[in-house]
N, C-alpha and C positions, 0 to 999 in steps of 0.2 A: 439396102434394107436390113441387110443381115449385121453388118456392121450397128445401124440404128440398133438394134434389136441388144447387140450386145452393150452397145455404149448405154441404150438403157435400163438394163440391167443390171450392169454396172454402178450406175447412180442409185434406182433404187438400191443396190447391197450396201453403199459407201451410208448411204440416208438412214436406212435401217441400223447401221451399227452407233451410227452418231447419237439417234434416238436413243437407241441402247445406253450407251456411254452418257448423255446427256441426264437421262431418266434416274441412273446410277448416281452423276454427281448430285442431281437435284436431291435425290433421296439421301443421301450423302450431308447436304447440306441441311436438310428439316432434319435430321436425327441429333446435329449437336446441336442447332439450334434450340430444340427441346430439349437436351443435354444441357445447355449453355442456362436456360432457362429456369429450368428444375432444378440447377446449382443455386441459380439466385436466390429464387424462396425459399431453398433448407437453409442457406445465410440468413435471410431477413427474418426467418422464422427462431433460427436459433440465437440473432440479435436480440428479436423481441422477449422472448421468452426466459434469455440465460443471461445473466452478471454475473460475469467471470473475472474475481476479484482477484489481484496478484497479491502475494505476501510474501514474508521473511518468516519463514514459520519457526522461527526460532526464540521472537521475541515475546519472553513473558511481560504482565500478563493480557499483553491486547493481542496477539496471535502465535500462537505456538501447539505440539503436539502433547498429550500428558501422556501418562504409561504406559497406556494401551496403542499408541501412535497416532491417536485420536486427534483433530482440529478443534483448538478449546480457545478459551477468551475471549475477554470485552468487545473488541471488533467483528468478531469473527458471531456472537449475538448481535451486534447492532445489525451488522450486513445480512444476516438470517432476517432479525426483526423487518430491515427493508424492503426487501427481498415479499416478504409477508404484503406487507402494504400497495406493493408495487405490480403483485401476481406475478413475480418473476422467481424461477427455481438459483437457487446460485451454487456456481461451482468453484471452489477454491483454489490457487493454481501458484504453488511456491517457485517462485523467479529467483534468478539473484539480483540483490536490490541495489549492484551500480548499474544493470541494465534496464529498471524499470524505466524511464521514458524510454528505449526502445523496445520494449514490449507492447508498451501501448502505439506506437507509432507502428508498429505491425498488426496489431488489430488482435492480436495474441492473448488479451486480455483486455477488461472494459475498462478496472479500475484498479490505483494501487489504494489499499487500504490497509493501514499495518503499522497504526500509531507514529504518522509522517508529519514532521511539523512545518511550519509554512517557511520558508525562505525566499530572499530576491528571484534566487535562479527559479526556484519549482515556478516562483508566480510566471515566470517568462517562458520556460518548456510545458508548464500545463495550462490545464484548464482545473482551479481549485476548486471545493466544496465549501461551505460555508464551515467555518469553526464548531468543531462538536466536542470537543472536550478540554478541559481547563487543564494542563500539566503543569507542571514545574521545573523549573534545574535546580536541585536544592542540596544543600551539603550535608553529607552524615557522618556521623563516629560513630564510634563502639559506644554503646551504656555504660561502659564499665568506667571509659576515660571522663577527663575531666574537663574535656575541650569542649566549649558551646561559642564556634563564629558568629559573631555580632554584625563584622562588617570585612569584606574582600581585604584589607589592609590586611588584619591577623593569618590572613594565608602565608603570608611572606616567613609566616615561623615553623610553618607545618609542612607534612609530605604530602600528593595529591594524588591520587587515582583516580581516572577514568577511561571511558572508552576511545578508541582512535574515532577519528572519522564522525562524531557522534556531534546532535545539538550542544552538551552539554561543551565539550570542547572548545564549538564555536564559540558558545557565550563567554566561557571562560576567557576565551583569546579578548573578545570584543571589553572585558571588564577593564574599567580605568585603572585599575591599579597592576594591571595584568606583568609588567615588568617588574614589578617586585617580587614575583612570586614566580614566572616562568619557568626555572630553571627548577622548582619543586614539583614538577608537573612531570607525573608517570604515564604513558599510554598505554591502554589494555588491550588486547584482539577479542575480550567480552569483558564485560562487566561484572561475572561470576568471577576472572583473572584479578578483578579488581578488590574486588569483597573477601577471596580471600587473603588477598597478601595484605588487606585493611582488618582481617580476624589473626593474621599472623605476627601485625606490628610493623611489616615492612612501610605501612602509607597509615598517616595519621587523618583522614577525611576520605572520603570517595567523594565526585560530586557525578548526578546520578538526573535521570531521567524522576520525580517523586514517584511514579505512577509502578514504573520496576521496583526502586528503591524500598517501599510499603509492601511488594508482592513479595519480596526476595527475604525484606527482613524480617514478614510474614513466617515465612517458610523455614525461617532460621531459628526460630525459638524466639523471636522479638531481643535482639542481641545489640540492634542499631537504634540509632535517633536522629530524629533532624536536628541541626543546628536552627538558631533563627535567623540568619543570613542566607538567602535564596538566589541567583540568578534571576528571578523573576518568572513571567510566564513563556511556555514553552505550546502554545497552542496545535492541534494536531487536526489535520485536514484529510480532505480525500481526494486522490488525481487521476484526472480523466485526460485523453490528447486534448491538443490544443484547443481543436475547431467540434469536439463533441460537448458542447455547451446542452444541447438538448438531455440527452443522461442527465448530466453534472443536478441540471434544474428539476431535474424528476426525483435523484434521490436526496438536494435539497428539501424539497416538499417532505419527500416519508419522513426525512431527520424529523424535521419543525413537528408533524403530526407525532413522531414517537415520545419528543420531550412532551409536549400539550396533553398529551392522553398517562404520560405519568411509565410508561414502558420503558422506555431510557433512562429515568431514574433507578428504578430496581434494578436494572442489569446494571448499574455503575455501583449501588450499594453490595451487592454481588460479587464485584470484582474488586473493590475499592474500599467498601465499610462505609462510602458516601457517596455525596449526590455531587458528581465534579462535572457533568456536562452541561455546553453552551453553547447556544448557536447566534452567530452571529458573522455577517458578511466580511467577505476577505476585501482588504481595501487595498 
C-alpha cells in the first residue's frame, strides 16, 4: 500500500506539472495567435486606408522636391487629388526606379507613379492604369539657332542629346531613319547634362520628354523651342503588381471622376500652361 501510495503520488506530481506545462503552452499559443492576428488588421487597415506611391523624386515636373525639400508636381497632385476621392491618406516613398517592379512585388509600396510611360515589358511585370496624360518625345533647340526639324532624316546633320536609359532614347532607336543618325547621339546621366551642353553648343537638339522639356525651358528664361518633328506620343501610366487589379480599378475610377468634374484639368494648366490629360484603356 505504501508503495501504491507513493506511485500515486507520484503520478498526481507527474499530471500536475504536465497541466502546468500544458496551460503554459496553451497560453503560449492564444498570445500569438492574437499577436499573429492583431498584425493582420493593422495590414489590412493600413492597406485600406494608405497609397503608398513610389517615385523618382527627382523628376521635374511630375514629381520632384523644390527648395524647401518639399514633394511638388503634376503627379504628386493627381495622387493627392485621388487619394481625396478614394478616403485614402497617401504616403510618398522615393525608390530607385530600376527597382520598382520589386518594390511592388514586396508589397513596399502600392504604386509606381512618377510620369512612367507604357512599354511591352511594364504591360508584362505590371498591372497598368489607364492612360492619364498625353506626353511627347519632341525635339528642341536653342531660339537663338536657326534649326527647326521637319522630319528624323535632317537629324543625320545635327549633334543629339538625351537621357540614357530614357523613353525618348528608345523612340529615338525605334525611328526609321535611326542609322543615319546614330552615331550623332550623345547620352546624358540627366537631362539638365543634356540642356546644358545644348546652351553650350556642344549638341545641336536635345530630344526630350515635352512635358520636362516646357518645365525646364520654363525655368530658363524661355531659351528653347520645339521643333515640328516629334517622336510622337509618349503616353504615362500608373503601375500596380501584377495580380492587384482591384487598386489599379479603384484609382481608374478617381482618374475618370477627376478629368469629368474638370480637377485634372487645372492641376495640368498648373503645371503645364494646358489641358494635356487623357484617359483612356491600356490595350
Amino acid at each position: 500500500m505504501a508503495k501504491n501510495r507513493m506511485f500515486t503520488g507520484e503520478t498526481k506530481g507527474k499530471r500536475s506539472k504536465r497541466f502546468v506545462i500544458s496551460a503554459v503552452i496553451l497560453t503560449l499559443i492564444m498570445t500569438c495567435a492574437l499577436t499573429a492576428c492583431g498584425g493582420k488588421d493593422d495590414t489590412k487597415t493600413e492597406s485600406k486606408d494608405t497609397l503608398v506611391v513610389g517615385l523618382d523624386d527627382t523628376f521635374a515636373p511630375m514629381g520632384f522636391r523644390d527648395s524647401k525639400g518639399e514633394l511638388v508636381g503634376f503627379d504628386i497632385d493627381m495622387a493627392k487629388a485621388v487619394g481625396k476621392k478614394l478616403n485614402m491618406k497617401v504616403d510618398f516613398k522615393a525608390i530607385d526606379w530600376d527597382s520598382k517592379e520589386m518594390e511592388l512585388k514586396s508589397g513596399s509600396i502600392d504604386c509606381v507613379w512618377n510620369g512612367m510611360s507604357v512599354t511591352p515589358e511594364r504591360k508584362e511585370k505590371m498591372s497598368l492604369s489607364a492612360k492619364y496624360l498625353d506626353n511627347k518625345i519632341v525635339v528642341m533647340a536653342l531660339k537663338s539657332s536657326d534649326i527647326d526639324v521637319k522630319d528624323s532624316n535632317e537629324l543625320a546633320n545635327l549633334k543629339i542629346g538625351t537621357q540614357v536609359d530614357s523613353s525618348a532614347l528608345a523612340r529615338i532607336k525605334d525611328d526609321k531613319n535611326y542609322k543615319s543618325f546614330s552615331e550623332n547621339v550623345s547620352e546624358y546621366d540627366t537631362y539638365d547634362d543634356a540642356i546644358m551642353d545644348l546652351k553650350a553648343g556642344r549638341v545641336d537638339v536635345i530630344v526630350v520628354d515635352q512635358v520636362l522639356g516646357e518645365y525646364a525651358n520654363k525655368n530658363l528664361g524661355d531659351i528653347m523651342k520645339k521643333c515640328e518633328f516629334s517622336f510622337g506620343n509618349d503616353y504615362y501610366v500608373i503601375g500596380f503588381e501584377k495580380k492587384n487589379t482591384k487598386l489599379r480599378d479603384k484609382v481608374n475610377k478617381a482618374l475618370k471622376e477627376l478629368i469629368d468634374d474638370g480637377t485634372a484639368s487645372k492641376i495640368s494648366k498648373k503645371w503645364f500652361g494646358e489641358d494635356i490629360v487623357v484617359y483612356e484603356e491600356v490595350k
